[in-house]
C-alpha positions as CSV (number, residue, x, y, z in Angstrom):
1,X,0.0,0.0,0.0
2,X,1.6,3.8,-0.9
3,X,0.0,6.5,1.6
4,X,-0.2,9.7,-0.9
5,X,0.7,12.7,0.8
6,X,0.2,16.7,0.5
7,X,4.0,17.3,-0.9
8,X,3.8,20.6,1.7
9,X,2.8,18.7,4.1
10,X,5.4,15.8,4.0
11,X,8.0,18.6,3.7
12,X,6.9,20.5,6.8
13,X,6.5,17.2,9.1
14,X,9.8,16.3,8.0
15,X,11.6,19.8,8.5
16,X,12.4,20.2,5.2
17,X,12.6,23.3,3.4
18,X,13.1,23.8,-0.3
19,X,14.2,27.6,-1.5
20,X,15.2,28.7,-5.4
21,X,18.1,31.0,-4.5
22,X,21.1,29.1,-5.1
23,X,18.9,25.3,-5.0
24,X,19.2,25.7,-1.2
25,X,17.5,23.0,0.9
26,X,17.1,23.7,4.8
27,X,16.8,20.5,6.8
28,X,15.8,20.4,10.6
29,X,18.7,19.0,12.3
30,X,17.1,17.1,14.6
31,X,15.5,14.9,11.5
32,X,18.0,14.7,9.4
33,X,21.9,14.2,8.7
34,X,23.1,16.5,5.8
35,X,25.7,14.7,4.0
36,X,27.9,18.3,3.6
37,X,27.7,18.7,7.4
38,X,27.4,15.5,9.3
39,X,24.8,15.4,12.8
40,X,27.2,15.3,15.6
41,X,25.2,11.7,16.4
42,X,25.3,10.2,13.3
43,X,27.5,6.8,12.7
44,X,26.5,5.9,9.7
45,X,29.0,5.6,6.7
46,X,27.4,8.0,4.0
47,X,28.6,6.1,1.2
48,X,27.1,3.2,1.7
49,X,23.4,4.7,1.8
50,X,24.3,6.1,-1.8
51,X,25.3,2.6,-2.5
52,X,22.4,1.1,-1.0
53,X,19.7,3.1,-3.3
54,X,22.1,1.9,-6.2
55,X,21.2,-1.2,-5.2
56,X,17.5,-1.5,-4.5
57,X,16.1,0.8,-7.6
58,X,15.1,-1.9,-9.9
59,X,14.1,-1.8,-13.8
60,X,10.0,-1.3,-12.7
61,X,11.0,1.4,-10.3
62,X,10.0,5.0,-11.4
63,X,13.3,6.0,-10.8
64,X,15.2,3.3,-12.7
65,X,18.0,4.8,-15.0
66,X,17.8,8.2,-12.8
67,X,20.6,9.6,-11.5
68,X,20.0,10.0,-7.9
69,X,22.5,11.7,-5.6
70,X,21.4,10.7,-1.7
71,X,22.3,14.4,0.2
72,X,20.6,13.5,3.3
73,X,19.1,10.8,5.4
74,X,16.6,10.8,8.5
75,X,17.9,10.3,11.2
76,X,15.0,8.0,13.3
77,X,14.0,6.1,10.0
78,X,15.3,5.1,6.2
79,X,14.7,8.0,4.6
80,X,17.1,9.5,2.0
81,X,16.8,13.3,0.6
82,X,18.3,12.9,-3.4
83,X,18.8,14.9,-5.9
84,X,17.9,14.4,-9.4
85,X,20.9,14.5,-11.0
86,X,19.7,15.4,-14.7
87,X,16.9,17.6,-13.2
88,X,18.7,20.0,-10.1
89,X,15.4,21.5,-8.9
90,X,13.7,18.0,-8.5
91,X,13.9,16.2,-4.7
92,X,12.8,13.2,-3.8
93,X,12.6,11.4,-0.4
94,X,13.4,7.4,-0.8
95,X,12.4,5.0,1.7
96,X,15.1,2.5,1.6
97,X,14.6,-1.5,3.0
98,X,18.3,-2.0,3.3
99,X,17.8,-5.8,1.9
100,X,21.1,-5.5,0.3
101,X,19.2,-6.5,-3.6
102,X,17.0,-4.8,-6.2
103,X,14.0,-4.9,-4.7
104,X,10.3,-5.8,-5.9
105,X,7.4,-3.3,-6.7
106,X,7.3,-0.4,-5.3
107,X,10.1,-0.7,-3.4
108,X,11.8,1.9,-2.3
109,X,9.0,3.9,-1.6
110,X,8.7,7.3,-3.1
111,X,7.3,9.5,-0.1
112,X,8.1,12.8,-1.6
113,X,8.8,13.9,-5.3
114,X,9.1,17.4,-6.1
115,X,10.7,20.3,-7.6
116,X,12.0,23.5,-5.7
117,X,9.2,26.4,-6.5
118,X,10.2,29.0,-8.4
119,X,11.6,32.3,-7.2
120,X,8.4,34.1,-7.6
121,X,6.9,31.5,-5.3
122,X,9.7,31.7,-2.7
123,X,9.4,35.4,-2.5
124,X,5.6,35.6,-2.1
125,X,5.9,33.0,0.9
């Protein structure tokens, strides 16, 4: 089963903001680990989370053949903050199984997909 969300919404439960100037993304520290500036807390090996998503986006997955770059991940669940590679605007937020093998269906899970708004949006609030 995929729960659809409000994309706002899923962005301000999860402390994430999105801003045009510069393709800057705000993330509230105390749900995520930015991959630029590590959470004092975090242990996990950053590389292997890239490699991970490698791993599990399988042919039938939306994202197959994307370029994903992983710059985040949650800190109290799987999640992954990427950037679309091809596509610098777009974000998506992955959540990953860590089965170690492309995985089946829907799998990972696409809990947010969007693109940064545009300037005109940013500034109007």
């Amino acid at each position: 089963m995929t729960l659809i969300l409000d994309p706002q919404a899923y962005l301000d439960f999860f402390g994430i903001e999105l801003h045009c100037s510069g393709a800057e993304v705000s993330l509230d520290p105390d749900w995520w680990c930015n991959f630029n500036s590590s959470h004092p807390e975090c242990d996990v090996e950053h590389a292997k989370i890239q490699a991970e998503l490698e791993i599990e986006i399988h042919p039938e997955h939306p994202f197959y053949g994307r370029k994903l770059k992983v710059i985040a991940h949650a800190m109290g669940n799987d999640d992954v903050l990427c950037t679309h590679v091809d596509d610098p605007k777009r974000y998506s937020v992955l959540h990953l199984t860590w089965a170690g093998r492309p995985e089946l269906g829907s799998c990972p899970t696409i809990d947010f997909d969007g693109n940064l708004p545009d300037s005109n949006e940013d500034a109007s609030g």
